[in-house]
Residue frames as a rotation matrix with the C-alpha (Angstrom) as fourth column:
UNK 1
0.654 0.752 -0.087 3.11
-0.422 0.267 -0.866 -0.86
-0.628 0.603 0.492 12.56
UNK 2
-0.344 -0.919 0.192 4.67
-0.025 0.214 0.977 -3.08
-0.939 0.331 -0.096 10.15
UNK 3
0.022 0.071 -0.997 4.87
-0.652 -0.755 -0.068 -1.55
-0.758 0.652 0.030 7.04
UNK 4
-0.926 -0.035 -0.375 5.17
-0.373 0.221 0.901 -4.93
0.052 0.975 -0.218 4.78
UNK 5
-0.258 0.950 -0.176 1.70
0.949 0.215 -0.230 -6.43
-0.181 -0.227 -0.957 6.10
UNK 6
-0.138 0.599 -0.789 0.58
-0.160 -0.799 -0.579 -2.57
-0.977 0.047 0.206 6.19
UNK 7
-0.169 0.186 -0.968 1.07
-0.938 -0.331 0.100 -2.15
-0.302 0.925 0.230 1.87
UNK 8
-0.971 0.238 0.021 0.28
0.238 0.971 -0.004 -6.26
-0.021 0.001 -1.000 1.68
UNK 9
-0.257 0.905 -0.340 -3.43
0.589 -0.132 -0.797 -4.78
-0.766 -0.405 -0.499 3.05
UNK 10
-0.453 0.086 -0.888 -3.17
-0.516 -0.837 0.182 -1.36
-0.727 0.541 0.423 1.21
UNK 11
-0.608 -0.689 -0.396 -2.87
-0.608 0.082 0.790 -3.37
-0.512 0.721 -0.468 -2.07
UNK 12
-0.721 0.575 0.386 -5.54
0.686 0.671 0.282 -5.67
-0.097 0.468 -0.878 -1.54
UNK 13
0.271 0.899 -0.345 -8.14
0.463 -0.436 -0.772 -2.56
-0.844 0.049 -0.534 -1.00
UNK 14
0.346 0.069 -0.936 -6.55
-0.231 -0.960 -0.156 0.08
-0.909 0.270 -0.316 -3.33
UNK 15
0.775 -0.310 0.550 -5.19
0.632 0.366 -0.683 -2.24
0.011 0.877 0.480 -6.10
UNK 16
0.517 -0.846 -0.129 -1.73
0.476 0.410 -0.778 -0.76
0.711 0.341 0.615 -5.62
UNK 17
0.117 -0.124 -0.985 0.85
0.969 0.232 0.086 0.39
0.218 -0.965 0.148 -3.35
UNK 18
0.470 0.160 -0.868 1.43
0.757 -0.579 0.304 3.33
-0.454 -0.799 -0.393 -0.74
UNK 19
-0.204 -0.876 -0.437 4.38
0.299 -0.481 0.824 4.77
-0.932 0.037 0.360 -2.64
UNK 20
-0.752 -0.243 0.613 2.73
0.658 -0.213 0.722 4.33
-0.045 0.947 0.320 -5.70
UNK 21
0.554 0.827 0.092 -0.64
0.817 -0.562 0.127 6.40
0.157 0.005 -0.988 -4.60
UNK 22
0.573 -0.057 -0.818 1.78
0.241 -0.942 0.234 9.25
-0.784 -0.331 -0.526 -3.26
UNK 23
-0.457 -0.880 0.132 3.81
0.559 -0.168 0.812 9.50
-0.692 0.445 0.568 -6.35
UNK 24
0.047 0.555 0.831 0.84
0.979 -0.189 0.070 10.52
0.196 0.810 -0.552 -8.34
């Protein structure tokens, strides 16, 4: 999987990115 197209996607559903949802 490539991870910049993966948080490119993420971003458009979740309004932000991977690293920032797990930091919370």
């Amino acid at each position: 999987m490539h991870l910049g197209r993966f948080s490119v996607q993420y971003r458009e559903k979740f309004g932000e990115t991977p690293s920032a949802t797990l930091r919370r």
